[in-house]
N, C-alpha and C positions, 0 to 999 in steps of 0.2 A: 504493500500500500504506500501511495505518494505522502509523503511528508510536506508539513505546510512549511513556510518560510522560518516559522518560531520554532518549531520542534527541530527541524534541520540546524539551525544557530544554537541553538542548547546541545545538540548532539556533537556540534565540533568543539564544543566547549569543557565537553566531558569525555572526547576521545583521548584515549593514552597516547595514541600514534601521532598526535596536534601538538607540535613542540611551545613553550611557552611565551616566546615572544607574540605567536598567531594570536593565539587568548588572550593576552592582553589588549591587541588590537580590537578583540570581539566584543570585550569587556568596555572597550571606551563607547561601544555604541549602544550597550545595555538603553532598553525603553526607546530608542527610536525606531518606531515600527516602521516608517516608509523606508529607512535605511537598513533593516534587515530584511526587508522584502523583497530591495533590489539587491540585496549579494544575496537572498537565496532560493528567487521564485522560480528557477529554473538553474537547472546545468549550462554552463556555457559551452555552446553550439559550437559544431563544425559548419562552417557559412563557406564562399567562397574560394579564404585559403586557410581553411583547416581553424582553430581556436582563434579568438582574437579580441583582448576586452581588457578593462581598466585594472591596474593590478591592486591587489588589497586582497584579504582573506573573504572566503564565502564561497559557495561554488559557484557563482556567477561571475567570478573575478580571476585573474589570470595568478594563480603561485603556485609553490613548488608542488603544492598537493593535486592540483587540477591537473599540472604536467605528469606529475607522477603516473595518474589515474590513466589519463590519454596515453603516455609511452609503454602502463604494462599493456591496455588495448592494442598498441600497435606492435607491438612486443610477441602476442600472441597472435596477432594477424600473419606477422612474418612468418613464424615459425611452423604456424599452419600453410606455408606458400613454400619453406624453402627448408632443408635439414643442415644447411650450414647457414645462416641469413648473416649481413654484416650492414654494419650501418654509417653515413656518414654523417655529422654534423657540425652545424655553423652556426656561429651570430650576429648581431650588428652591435653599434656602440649605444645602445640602451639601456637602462637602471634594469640590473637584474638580470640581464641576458646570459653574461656569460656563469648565472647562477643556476639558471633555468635548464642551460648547454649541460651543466653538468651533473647535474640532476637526472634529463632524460640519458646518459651515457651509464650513469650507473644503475638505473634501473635497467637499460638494457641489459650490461654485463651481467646481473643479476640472473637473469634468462638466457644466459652463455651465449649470448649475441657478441660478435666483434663490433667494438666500435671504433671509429677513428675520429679524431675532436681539432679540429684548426687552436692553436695556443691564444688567438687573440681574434678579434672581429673580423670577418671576410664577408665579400660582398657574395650575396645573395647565388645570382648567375654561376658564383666559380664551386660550390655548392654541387648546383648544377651538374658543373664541370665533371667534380669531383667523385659521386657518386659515378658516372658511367669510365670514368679516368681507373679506377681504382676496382670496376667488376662489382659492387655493392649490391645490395640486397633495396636497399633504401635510404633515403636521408630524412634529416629534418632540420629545421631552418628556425632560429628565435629571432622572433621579428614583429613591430607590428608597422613594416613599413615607413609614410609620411603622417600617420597617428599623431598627433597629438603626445606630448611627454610621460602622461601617466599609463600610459594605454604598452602593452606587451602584446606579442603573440606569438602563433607555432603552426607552423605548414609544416604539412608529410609530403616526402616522394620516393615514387618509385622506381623500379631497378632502368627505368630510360632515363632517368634524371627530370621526373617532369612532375608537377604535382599530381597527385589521386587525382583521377578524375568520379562524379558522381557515384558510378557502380563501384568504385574501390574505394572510396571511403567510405561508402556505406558499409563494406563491411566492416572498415574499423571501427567505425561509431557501434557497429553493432558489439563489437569485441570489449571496446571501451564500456557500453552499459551492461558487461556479465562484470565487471570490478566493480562489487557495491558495496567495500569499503575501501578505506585506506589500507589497511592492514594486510590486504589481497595483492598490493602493490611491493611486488621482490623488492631487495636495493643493495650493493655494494659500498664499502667507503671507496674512494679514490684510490687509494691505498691498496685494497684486497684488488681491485678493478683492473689496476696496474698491473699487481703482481701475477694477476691469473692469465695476464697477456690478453683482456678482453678491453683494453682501455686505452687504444694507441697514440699519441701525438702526431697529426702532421707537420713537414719542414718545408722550408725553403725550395726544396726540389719538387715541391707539389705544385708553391707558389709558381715557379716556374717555367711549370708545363703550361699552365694557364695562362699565362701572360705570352710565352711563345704562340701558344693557337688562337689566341685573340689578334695577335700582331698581324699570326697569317690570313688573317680575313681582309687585308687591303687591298684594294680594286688596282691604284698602280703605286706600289712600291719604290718603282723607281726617280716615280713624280717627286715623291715625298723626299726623298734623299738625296735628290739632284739639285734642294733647295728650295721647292713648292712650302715644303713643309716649316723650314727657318722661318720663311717670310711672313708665315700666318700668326698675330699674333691672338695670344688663345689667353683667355681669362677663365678659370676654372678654381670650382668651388664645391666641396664634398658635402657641405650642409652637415658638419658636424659628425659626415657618418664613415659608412665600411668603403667609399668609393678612394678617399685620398690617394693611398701608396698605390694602391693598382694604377689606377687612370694616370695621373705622374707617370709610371713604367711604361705603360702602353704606348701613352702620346712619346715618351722620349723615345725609349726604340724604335717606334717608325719614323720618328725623324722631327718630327715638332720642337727644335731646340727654344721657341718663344713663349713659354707657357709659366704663366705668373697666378701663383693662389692664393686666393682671400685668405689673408692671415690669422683673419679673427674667426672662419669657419673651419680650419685645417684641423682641429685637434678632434678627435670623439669625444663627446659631451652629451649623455644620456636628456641631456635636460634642452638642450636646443636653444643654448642662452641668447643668441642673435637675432632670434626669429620667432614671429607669429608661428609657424607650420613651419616644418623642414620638407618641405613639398615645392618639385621644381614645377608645378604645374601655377604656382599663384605669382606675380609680380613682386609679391611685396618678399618675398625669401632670398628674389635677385639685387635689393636693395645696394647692398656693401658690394658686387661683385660688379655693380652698371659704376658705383662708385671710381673702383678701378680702371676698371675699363674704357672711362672716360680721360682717368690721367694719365692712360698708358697708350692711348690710339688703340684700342686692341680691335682686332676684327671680328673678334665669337665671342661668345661666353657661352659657356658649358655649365651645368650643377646638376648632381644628384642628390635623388631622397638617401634617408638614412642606409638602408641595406644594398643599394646600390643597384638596383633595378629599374629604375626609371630616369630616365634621362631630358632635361630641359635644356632647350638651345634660346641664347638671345641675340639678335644681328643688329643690324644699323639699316631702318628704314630708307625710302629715299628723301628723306628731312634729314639723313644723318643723326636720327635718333634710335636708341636701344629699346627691340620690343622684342617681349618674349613669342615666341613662335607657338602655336598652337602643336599638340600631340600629330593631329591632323596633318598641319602643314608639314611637321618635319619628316613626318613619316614618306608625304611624297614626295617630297625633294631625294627623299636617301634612294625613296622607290627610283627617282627617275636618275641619278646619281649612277647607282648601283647598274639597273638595267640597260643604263646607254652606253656606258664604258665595257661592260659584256658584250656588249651587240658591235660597237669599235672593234673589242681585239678576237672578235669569233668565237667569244668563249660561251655565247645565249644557248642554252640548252635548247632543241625543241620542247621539250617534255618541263619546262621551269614551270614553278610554282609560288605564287605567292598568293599568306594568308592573312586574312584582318578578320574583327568582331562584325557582329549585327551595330553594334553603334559607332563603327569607325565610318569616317569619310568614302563617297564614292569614285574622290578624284586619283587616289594612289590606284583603286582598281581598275579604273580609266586609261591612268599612263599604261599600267603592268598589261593590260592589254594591248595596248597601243603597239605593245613589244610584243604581243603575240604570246603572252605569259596567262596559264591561265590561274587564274585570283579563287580562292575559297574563304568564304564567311563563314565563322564558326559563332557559337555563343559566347559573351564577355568572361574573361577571364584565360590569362597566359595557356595554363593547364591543354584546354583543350586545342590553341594552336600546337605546342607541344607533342600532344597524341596524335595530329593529324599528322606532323614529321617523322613520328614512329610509323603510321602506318605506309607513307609513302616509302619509305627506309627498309621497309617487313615486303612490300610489294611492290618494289624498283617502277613502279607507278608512273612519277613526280621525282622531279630534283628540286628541291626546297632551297629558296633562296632568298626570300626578309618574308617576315611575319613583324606585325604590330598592330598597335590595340591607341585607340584615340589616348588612353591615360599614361601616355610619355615610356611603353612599352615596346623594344625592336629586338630584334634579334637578325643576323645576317648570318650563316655558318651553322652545322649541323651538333658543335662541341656541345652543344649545352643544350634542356628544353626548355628553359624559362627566358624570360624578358634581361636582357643584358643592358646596364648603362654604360658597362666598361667596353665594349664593342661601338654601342650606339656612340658615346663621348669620342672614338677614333674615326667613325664611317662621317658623322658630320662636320668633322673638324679637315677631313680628308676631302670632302667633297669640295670645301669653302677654301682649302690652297685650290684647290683645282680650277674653279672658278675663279679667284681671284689672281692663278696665273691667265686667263684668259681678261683679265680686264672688269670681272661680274661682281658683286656683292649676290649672297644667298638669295635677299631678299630681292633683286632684279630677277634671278632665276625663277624665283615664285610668280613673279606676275609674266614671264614670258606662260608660265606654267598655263596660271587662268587665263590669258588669251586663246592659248592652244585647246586648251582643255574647261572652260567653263570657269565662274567667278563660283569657288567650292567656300561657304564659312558656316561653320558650326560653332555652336556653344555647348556649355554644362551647365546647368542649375541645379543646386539642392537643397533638399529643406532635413536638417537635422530636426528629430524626436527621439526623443532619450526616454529610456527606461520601459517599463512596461507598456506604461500609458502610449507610448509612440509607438512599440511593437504594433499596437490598434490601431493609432490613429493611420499608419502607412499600410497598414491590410486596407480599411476600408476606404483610403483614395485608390490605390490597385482595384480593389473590387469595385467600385464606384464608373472608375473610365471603363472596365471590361462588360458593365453588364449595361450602363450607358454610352457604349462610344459614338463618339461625336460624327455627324450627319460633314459637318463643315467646321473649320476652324479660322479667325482671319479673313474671314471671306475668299476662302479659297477649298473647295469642295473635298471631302475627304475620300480619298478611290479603293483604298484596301486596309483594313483591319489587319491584323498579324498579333494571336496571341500565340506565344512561343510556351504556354502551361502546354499548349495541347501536342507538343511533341513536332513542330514543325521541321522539314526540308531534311529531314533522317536525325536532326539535332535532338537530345537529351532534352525532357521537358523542362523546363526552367521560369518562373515568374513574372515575365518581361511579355510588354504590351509596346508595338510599334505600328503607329498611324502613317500611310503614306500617303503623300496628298496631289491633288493633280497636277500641279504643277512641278511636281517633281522633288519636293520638300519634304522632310518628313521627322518626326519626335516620334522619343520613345521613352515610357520609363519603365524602371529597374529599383526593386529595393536593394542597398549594398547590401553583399556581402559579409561585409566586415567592420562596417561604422553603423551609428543610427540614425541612417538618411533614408531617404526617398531621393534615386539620380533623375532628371530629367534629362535628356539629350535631345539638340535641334540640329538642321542639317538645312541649308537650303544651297539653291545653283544658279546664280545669274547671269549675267554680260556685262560685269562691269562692279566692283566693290560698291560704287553708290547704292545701286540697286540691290544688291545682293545684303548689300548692309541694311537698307532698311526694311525688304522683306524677312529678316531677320529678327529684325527689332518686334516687329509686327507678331510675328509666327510665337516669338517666347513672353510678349505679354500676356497673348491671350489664352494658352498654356497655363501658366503662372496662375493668370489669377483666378483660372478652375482650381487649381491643386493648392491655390492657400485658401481659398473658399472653406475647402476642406480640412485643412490644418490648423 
């Protein structure tokens, strides 16, 4: 029988296995019923990528006991999959992570799993890397992203290097709720973990391999080193996270001797002192790096989120002013980057492939055709581009060649199955000598782009609801557009409904509602994942930014103020 929020708060308060600092934390919030109701009105969920929630004691909260509980789940998932299973794992530079890192490792070893554990923060992607580098069984990743400071979290992956997708973490969720105490959770010290040979450290020669097979993803090598590369000068900025020392390496070995970094963001700092969000998706995080970049002439700026997966690019409009590029736009610049210097030196495969989400831009699929490439929409989230590269990979199909996701997600090269910014921070930076050995700034490329190819501009909006009450309030605007979708929106007629609950285009069912409209425009929303939002997505195509901008403008008000109607 389900236990209510108080019964559950009293039960960890009187378990042996709940070391004494937890309790006392429990203890400060004695008699605040709405604050034990949200650490304990539920387990916190596998969403997206895998756990992901504010850390503090309660089972709704992210610590060592929630980990524990998830890694014997995952623990016995392996084990029923493999008779030797081995595990990689990583963290980024967040409060707690690499407590969390070591935590799930000895409970592995516990369960005579090999584990192998990176000594200090790694970015996400090399994880990735790692896991299929190394022959693994699976990994896991402590992360919660561009979260917010208090916020933790924990992705699993499997032996491709790619996150669970739906049918495989369902089994672990399923595994996870046969642990229904703490108690049921094996565990080693460090120590015993070591000694049993189940607890291994990686070196310097892992680091290695990684940044070697990143290098070799560059389109021409020899641009780069002939002095393309010297000339660019590159502002970059880690956001406080796993991104610093790699991206540094990368950009210098291929040749970028100009690359200067934001001094007050270089160090890991779980706390994110600099910044609103450590999120290269918002303006206000590239404050201190436009700073620079202003008194140094620089031509890029580069920044990644904390764990080093997402990658934000800023260039010099034609005002000679610094704006950050949208997920969208970078993604088809690299699209059209990457594809046309293949097509140059004979290297286009017939058989090439590139993948984007249901709420990525139509323009990157546009060029990639353009090139004779054929383009596959998967549902949001890295994971499943990922699986679709495994299955090209398992049936010589497709030759996979960049995959990206509107939210600052790319990948180019088969090393890894997740979203790389230590790739993306070299393919942009690569593309922008190249151009600007021809004479171009990025942002000129982008608008020969929408002349050639349509005037493409999307946006995001989202409305955060926290806690239970929002878990409601964003079910019932979901259920709300689905069961009344809109005739017209804008004054512009709406042509096709799309709900993706019902299993659309062989896709995994999924909670996502996309309106397409006659004119070619089209939103969508999505409850995250991983945060407590409600995402809105807009997309419209014009002949010209004016127009395109103010059919835009038009398209997300009148969106907007159905879904705060609701909220």
């Amino acid at each position: 029988m389900a236990m209510n929020p108080q019964n559950l708060y009293e039960a960890w308060l009187n378990d042996p296995s709940i070391d004494v600092q937890t309790k006392d934390e429990l203890r400060g919030i004695e008699g605040q019923l709405g604050e034990i109701e949200d650490r304990f009105y539920r387990d916190l969920e596998f969403g997206t990528g895998g756990l992901r929630g504010v850390m503090g004691a309660g089972t709704n909260r992210m610590n060592r006991y929630v980990i524990g509980k998830a890694t014997q789940g995952f623990a016995n998932f392996l084990l029923g999959e493999s008779s030797s299973p081995s595990v990689v794992i990583a963290h980024d530079s967040r409060s707690n992570s690499d407590v969390y890192s070591l935590e799930a490792a000895c409970v592995l070893a516990a369960n005579g799993i090999r584990t192998y554990l990176f000594r200090s923060l790694r970015p996400t992607p090399q994880l990735s890397f790692a896991v299929r580098d190394l022959k693994a069984t699976g990994g896991i990743v402590v992360t919660a992203s561009h979260n917010p400071p208090e916020y933790n979290g924990y992705k699993v992956y499997g032996a491709d290097g790619g996150q669970l997708v739906p049918h495989q973490a369902e089994q672990v969720i399923n595994q996870i709720r046969l642990v229904e105490s703490f108690d049921q959770v094996k565990r080693l010290t460090q120590a015993e973990a070591e000694a049993q040979g189940l607890l291994c450290w990686l070196n310097d020669d892992d680091d290695a391999r990684f940044i070697d097979t990143v290098v070799a993803q560059t389109v021409q090598p020899e641009m780069l080193k002939n002095g393309a590369g010297a000339a660019l000068g590159v502002v970059f900025t880690p956001l406080h996270g796993a991104g610093n020392i790699p991206i540094q390496r990368v950009l210098e070995q291929a040749g970028f001797s100009n690359v200067r970094v934001v001094w007050e963001q270089e160090q890991p700092n779980g706390m994110f002192p600099t910044v609103k969000s450590p999120n290269p998706e918002e303006q206000e995080a590239f404050t201190l790096a436009i700073k620079l970049a202003n008194e140094t002439d620089a031509d890029i700026i580069v920044g990644t989120d904390p764990d080093c997966d997402r990658m934000g690019a800023v260039v010099k409009n034609d005002k000679g002013e610094f704006v950050v590029l949208t997920g969208n736009q970078s993604g088809a610049l690299m699209v059209h980057y990457l594809l046309s210097n293949l097509q140059t030196q004979g290297k286009l495969p017939s058989n090439g492939a590139v993948i984007k989400t249901i709420v990525t831009s139509e323009m990157g699929a546009d060029i990639a055709s353009s090139f004779g490439c054929e383009v596959f929409s998967t549902l949001t989230g890295f994971k499943y581009i990922g699986e679709l590269m495994t299955k090209f990979e398992a049936s010589g199909s497709h030759e996979f060649l960049f995959g990206y996701e509107e939210s600052y997600g790319y990948l180019t090269g088969t090393y890894a199955r997740d979203k790389d910014a230590v790739v993306a921070s070299l393919l942009i930076c690569e593309a922008a000598a190249y151009y600007k050995s021809q004479g171009k700034t990025l942002y000129e490329v982008l608008l020969e782009l929408y002349a050639k190819h349509g005037t493409y501009l999307e946006k995001l909006e989202s409305r955060t609801l926290k806690g239970k009450d929002g878990v409601e309030q964003i079910g019932s605007i979901m259920n709300d557009w689905r069961t009344n979708p809109p005739k017209e929106i804008a004054n512009v007629a709406v042509s096709r409904s799309l709900d993706y609950a019902q299993g659309l285009d062989g896709l995994p069912a999924e909670n996502v509602l996309k309106f397409m409209l006659a004119d070619g425009s089209w939103f969508c929303l999505r409850p995250s994942g991983t945060e407590p939002k409600i995402k809105v997505y807009f997309a419209v195509r014009g002949t010209g930014l004016d127009e395109a901008t103010a059919s835009l403008k038009q398209l997300v008000q009148a969106v907007m103020a159905r879904v705060d109607s609701l909220a």
